[in-house]
LOMI-171661 format. One line per 2 residues: number of its first residue (from 1); their letters; for each residue x, y, z of N, C-alpha, C, CB. Coordinates in steps of 0.001 Angstrom, whole numbers, plus 500000, padded with zeros to 6 digits. Glycine has a CB too. Example, Ala and Ser with C-alpha at 12.3 -4.5 7.8 and 13.67 -1.06 7.14 Angstrom:
1> AS> 513190:494310:507800:512300:495500:507800:513200:496700:507800:511308:495527:509046; 512850:497750:507080:513670:498940:507140:512900:500030:507870:514084:499402:505725
END
This chain:
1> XX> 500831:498792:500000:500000:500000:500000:500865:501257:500000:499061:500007:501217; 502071:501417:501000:502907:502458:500710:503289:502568:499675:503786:502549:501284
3> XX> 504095:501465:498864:504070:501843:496870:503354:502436:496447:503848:500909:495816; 502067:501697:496088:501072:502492:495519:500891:503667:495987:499999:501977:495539
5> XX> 500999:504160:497298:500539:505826:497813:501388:506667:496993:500867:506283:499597; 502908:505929:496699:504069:507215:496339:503758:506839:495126:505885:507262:496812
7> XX> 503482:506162:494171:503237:505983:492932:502485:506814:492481:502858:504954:492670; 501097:506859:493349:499638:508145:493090:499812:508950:493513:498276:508107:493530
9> XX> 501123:509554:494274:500999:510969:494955:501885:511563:493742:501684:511187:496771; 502976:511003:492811:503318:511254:492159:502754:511647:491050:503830:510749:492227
11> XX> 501859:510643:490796:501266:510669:489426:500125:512174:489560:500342:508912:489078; 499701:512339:490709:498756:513464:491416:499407:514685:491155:498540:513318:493058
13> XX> 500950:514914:491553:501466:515813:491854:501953:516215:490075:502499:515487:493122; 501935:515498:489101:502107:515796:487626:500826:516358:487071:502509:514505:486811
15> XX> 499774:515401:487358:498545:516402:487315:498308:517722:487805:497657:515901:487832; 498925:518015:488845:498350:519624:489209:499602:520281:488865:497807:520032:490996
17> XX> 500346:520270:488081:501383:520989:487154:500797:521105:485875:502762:520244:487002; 499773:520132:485315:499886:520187:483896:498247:520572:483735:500522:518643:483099
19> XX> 497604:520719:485135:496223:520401:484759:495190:522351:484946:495603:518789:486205; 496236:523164:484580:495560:524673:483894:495229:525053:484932:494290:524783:482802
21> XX> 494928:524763:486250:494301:525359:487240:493299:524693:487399:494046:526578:487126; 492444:523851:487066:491461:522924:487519:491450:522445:488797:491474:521927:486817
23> XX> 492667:522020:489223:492842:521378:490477:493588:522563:491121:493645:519894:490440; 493148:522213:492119:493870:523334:493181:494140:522708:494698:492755:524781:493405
25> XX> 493991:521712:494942:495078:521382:496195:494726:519741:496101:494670:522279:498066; 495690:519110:496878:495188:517743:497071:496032:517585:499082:496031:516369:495374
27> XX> 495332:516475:499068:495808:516244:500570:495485:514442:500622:494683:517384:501937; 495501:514062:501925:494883:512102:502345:493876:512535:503178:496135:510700:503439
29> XX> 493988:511139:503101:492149:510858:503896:492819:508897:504012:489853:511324:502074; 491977:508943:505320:492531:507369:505498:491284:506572:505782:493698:507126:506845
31> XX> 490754:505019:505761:489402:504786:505937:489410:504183:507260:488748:503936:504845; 488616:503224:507502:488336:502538:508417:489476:501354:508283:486875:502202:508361
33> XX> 489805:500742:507500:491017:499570:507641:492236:500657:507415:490982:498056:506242; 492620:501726:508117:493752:502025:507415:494123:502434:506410:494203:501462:507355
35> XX> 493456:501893:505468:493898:502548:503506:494158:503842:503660:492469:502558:502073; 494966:504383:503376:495608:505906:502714:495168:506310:501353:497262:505875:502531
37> XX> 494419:507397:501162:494197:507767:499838:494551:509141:499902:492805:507498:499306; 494939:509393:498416:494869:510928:497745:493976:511074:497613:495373:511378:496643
39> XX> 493428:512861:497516:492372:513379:497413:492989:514648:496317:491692:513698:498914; 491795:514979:496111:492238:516246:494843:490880:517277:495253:492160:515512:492632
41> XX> 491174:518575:495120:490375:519302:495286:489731:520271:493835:490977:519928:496343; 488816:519823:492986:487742:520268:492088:486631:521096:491851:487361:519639:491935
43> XX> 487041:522144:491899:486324:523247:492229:485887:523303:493129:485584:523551:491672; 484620:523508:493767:484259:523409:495278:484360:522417:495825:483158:523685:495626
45> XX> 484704:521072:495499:484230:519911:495602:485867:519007:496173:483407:519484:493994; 486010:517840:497141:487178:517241:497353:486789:516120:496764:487707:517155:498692
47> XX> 487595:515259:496304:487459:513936:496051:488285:513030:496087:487096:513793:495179; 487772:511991:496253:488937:510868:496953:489823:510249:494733:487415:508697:498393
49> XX> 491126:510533:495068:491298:510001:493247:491861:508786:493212:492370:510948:492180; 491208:507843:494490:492167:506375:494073:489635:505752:494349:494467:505417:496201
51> XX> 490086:504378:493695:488676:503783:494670:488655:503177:495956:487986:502730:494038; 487759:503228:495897:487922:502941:497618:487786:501322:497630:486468:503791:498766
53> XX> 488208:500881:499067:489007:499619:498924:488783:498949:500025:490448:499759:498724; 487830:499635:501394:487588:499077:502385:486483:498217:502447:487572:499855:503154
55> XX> 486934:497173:503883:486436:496133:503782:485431:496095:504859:487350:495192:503739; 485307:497023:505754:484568:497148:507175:483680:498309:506994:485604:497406:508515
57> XX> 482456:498575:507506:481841:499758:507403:482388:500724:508506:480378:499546:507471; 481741:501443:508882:482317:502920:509965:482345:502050:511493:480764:504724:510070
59> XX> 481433:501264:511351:480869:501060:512898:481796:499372:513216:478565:500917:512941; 483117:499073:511846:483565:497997:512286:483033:496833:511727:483458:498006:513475
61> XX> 481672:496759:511144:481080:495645:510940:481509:495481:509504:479599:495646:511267; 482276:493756:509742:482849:493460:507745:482035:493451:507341:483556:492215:506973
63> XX> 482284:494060:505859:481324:493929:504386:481706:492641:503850:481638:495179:503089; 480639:491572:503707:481107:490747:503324:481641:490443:501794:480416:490145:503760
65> XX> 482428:490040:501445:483037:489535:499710:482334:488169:499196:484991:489094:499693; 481376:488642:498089:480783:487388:497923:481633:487271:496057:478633:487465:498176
67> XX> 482037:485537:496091:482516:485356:494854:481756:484466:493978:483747:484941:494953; 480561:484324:494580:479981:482495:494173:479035:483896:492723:478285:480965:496208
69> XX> 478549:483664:491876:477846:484513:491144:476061:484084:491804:478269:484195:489314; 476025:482550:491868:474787:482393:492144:474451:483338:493470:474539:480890:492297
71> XX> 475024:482993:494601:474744:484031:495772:474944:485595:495250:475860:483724:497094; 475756:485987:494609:475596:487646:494045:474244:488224:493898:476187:487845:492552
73> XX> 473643:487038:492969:472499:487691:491964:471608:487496:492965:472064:486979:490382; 471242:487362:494129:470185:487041:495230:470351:487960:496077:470241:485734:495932
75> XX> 471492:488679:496502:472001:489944:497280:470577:490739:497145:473521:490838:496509; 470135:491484:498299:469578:492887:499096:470671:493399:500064:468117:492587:500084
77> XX> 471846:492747:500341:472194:493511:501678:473936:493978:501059:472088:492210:503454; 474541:494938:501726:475872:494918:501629:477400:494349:500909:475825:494743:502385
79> XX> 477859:494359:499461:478721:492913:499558:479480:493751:499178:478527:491406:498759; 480896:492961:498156:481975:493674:497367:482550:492914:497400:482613:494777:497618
81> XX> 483688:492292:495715:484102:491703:495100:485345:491903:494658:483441:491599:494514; 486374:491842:494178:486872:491908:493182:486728:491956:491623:487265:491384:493441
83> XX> 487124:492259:490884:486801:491904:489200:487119:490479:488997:487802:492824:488020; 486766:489974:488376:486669:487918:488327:487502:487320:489697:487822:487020:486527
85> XX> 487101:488140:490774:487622:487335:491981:489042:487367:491917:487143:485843:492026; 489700:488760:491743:491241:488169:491845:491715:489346:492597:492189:487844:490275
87> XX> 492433:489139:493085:492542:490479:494066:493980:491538:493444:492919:489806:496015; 494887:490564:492309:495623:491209:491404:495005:492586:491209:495721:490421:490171
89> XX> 493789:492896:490636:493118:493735:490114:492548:494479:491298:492240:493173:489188; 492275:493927:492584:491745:495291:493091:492949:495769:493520:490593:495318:494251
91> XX> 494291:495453:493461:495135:496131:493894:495750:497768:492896:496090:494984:494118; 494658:497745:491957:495010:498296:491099:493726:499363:490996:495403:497369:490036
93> XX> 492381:498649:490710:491041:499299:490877:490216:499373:491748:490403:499030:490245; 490875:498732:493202:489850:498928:494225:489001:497556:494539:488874:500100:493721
95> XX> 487801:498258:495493:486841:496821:495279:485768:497028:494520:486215:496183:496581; 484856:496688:494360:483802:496863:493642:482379:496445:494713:484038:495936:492253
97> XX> 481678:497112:494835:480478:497286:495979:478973:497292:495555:480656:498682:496709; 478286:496706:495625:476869:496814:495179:476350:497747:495489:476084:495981:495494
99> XX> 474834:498294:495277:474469:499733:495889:474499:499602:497034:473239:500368:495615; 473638:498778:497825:473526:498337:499231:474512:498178:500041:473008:497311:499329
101> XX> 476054:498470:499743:476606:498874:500617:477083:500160:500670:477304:498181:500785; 476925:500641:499550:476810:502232:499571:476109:502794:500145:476599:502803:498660
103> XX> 474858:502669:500179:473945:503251:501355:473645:502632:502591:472745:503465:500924; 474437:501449:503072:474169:500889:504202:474324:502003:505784:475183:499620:504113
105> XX> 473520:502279:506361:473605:503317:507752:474959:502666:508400:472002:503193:509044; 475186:502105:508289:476854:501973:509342:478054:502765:508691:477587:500100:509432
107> XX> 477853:503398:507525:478565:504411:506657:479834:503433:506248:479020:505987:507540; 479709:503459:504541:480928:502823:503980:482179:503832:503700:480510:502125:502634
109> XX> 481664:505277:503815:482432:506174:503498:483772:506491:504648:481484:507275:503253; 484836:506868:504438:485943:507387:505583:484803:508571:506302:487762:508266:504736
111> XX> 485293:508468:507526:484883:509723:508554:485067:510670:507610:485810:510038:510010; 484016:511402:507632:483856:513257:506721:483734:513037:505418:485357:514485:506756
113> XX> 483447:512359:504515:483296:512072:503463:481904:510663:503705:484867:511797:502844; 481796:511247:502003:480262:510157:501795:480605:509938:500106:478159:511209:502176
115> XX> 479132:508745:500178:479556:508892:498283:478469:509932:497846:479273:507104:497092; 478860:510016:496897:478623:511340:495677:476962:510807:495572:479847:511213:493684
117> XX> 475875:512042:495735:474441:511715:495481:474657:512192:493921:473141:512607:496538; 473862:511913:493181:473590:512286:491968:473937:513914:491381:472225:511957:491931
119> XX> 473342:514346:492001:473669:516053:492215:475008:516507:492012:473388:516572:493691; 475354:515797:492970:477162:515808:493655:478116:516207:492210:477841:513695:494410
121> XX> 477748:514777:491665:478532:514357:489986:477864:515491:489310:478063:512543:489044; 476982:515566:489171:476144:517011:488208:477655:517674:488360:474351:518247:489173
123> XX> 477428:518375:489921:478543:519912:490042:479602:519597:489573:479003:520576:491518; 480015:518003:489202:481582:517840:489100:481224:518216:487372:482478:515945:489668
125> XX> 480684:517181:486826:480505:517393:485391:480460:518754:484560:479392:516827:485160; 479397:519181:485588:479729:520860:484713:480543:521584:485317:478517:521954:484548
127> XX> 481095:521839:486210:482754:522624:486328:483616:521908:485287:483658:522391:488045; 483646:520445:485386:485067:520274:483862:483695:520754:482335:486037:517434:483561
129> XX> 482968:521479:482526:482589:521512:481217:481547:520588:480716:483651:521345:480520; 480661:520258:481184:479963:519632:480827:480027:517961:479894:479540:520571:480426
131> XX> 478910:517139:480703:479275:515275:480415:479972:515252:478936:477502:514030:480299; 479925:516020:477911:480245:515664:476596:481790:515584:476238:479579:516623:475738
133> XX> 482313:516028:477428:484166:516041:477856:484240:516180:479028:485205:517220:477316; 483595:516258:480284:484177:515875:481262:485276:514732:481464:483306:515718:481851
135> XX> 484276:513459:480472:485059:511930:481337:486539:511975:480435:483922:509879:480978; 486991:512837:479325:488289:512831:478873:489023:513884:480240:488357:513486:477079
137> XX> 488632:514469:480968:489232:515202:481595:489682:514290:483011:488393:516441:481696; 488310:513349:483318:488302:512619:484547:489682:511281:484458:486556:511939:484701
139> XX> 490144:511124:483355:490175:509682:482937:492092:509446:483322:489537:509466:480884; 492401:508247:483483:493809:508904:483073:494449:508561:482105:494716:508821:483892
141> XX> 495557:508378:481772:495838:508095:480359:496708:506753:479999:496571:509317:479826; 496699:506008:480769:496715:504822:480881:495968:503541:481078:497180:504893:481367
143> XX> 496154:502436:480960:495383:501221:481475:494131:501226:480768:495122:501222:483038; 493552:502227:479783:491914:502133:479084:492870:501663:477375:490565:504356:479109
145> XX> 491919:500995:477021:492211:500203:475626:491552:501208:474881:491573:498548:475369; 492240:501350:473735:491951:502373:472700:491531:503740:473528:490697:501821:471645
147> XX> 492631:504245:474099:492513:505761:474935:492643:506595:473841:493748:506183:476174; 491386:507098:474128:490756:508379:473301:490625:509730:474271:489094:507958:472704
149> XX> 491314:510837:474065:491104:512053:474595:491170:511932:476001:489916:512618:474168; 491723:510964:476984:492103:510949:478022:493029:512055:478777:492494:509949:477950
151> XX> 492826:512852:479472:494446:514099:479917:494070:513469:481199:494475:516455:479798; 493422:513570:482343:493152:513579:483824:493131:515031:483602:494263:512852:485013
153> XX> 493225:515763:483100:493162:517246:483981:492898:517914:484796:492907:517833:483836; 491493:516744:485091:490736:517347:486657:491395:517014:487560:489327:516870:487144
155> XX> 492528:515814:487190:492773:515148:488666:492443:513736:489409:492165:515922:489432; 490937:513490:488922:490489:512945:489374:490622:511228:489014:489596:513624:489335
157> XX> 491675:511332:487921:492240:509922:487903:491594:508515:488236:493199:509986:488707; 490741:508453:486813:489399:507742:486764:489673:506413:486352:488356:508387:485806
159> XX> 489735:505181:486498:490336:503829:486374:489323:502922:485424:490542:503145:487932; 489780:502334:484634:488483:501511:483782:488719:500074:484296:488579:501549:481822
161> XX> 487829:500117:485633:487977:498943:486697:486923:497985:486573:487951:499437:488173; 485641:498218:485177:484559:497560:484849:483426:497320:485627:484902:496610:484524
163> XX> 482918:496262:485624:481864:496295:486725:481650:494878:486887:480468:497116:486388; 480707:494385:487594:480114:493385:487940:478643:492938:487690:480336:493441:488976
165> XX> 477823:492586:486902:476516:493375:486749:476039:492341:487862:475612:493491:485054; 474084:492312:487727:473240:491694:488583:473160:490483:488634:472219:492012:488476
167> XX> 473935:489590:487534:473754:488071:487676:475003:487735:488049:473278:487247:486414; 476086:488707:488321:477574:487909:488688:478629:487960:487572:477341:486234:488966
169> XX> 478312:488637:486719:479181:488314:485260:479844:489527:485380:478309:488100:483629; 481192:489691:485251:482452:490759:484806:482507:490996:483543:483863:490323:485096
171> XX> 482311:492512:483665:482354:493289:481833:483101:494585:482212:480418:493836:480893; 484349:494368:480790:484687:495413:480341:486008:496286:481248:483382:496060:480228
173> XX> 486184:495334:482006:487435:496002:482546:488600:496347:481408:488068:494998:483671; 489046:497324:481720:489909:498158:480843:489116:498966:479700:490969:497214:480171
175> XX> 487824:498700:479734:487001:499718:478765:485771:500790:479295:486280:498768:477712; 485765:499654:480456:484744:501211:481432:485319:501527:482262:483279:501103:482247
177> XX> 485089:502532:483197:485137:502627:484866:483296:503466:485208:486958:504027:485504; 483076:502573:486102:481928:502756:486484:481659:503182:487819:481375:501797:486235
179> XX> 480926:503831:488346:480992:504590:489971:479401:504627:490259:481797:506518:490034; 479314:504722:491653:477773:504558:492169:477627:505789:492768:477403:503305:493258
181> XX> 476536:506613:492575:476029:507716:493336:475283:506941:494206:475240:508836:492589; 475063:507684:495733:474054:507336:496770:472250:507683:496312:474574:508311:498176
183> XX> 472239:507923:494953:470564:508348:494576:469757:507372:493706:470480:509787:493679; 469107:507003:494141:468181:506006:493541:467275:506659:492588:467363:505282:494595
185> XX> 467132:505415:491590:466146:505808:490341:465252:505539:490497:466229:505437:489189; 464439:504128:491209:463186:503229:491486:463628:502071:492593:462628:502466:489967
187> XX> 463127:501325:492710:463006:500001:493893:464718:499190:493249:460955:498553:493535; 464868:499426:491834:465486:498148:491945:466765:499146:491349:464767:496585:491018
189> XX> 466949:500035:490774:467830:500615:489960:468332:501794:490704:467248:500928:488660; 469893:502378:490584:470264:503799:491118:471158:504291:490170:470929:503856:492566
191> XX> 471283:505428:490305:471891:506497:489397:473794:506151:489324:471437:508272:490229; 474176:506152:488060:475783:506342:488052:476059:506703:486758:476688:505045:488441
193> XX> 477455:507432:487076:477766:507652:486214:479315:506780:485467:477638:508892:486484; 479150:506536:484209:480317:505767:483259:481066:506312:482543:479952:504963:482401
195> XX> 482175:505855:482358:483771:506536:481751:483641:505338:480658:485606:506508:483059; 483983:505939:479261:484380:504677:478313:485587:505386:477768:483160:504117:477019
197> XX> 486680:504000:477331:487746:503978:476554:487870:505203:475937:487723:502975:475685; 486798:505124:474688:486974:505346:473220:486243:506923:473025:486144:503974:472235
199> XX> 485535:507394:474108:484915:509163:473947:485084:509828:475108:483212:509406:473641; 484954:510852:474943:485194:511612:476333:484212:512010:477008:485885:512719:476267
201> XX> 483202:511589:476739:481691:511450:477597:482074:511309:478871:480659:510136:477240; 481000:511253:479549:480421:510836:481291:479117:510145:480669:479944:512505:482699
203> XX> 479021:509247:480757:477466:508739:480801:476503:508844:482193:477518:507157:480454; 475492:509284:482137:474588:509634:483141:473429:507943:482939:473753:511531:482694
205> XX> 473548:507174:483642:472660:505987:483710:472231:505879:484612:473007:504922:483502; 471447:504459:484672:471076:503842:486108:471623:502528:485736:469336:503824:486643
207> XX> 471632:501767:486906:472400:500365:487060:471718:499647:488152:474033:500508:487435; 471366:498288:488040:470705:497298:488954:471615:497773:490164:470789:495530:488476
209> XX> 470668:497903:491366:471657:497692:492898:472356:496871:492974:471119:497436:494114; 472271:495631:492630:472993:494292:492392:474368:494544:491762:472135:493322:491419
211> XX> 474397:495322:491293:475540:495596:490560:476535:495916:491423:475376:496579:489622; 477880:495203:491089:479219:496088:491369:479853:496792:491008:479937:495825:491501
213> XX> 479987:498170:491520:480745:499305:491005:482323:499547:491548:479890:500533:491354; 482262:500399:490977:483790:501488:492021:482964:502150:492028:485502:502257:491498
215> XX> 483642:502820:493781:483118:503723:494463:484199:505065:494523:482738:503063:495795; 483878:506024:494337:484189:507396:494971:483680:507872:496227:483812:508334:494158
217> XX> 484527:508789:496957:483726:509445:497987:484356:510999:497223:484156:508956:499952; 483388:511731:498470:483517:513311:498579:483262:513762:499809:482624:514074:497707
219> XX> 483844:515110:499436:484103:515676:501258:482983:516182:501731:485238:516985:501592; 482672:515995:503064:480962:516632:503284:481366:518085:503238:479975:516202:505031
END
């Protein structure tokens, strides 16, 4: 974990040289197991620029890791995975969390930070300029297959860590990065937003709760 910190504080600290004034400070934030993350500061807004990776909620209680797909697709409560179960990869993209542990009341977020409600991403999207180039600004310029218009400029050093959908099946790592807002669409679906390879979009969707994402936080 110390590698990786000096690896991303580096890679952080090239971004706010090259990134026009967009970013304007970064600092850490540490979670409940310990993890150390960079943060970047985005117009009004802080944000955590690694995913988050913890395994315990606020109050101590483990999130459990479910790998079986049949038990996935039956989930209502709390889980988080790896990408095809290998932990190679979350050492790289984090974990991946269904909605339900995003909004679980024992708080998945580090003390002072939460995840991003729908809104949240709005303010980020239109300070870099609105979804139609934000996600070339969010993205970084590595690790996405066929990188198209990628800079990071914001900072926010966006990972194409894929997802997990509702039946258990892994898609698209190295061509999406996908993130969960805390705002729900209906009973079964909530709001997120998607990074692809190949445009510099933000996609504004919804995604089964069932689903595994990467998570972001932000500063309250």
């Amino acid at each position: 974990m110390k590698q990786k910190n000096t690896v991303m504080l580096s890679i952080l600290i090239v971004t706010m040289i090259f990134s026009f004034g967009i970013s304007s400070a970064f600092s850490q934030v540490t979670d409940k197991d310990n993890n150390v993350y960079q943060t970047v500061t985005i117009g009004t807004q802080e944000w955590l620029v690694e995913n988050l990776n913890v395994e315990h909620y606020q109050n101590g209680d483990v999130i459990p890791q479910v790998q079986d797909a049949a038990e996935w697709k039956k989930l209502t409560t709390g889980a988080w995975c790896y990408y095809e179960n290998n932990t190679e990869n979350g050492k790289t993209y984090g974990k991946l969390y269904n909605w339900y542990a995003v909004t679980d009341s024992r708080g998945l977020a580090p003390e002072g930070w939460h995840i991003p409600g729908d809104a949240e991403f709005t303010i980020l999207d239109e300070f870099l300029g609105g979804r139609d180039v934000s996600g070339g600004k969010m993205r970084t310029t590595t690790l996405w297959e066929k990188e198209k218009g990628g800079t990071n400029e914001s900072g926010f050093t966006a990972l194409p860590g894929g997802y997990c959908d509702e039946s258990g099946k892994y898609k698209f790592i190295g061509k999406y990065g996908c993130f969960w807002s805390s705002t729900q669409n209906n009973t079964i679906a909530a709001w997120i937003r998607e990074l692809h390879h190949n445009i510099t979009d933000v996609k504004r969707d919804t995604y089964h709760k069932r689903c595994g994402l990467s998570v972001r936080c932000v500063k309250d």
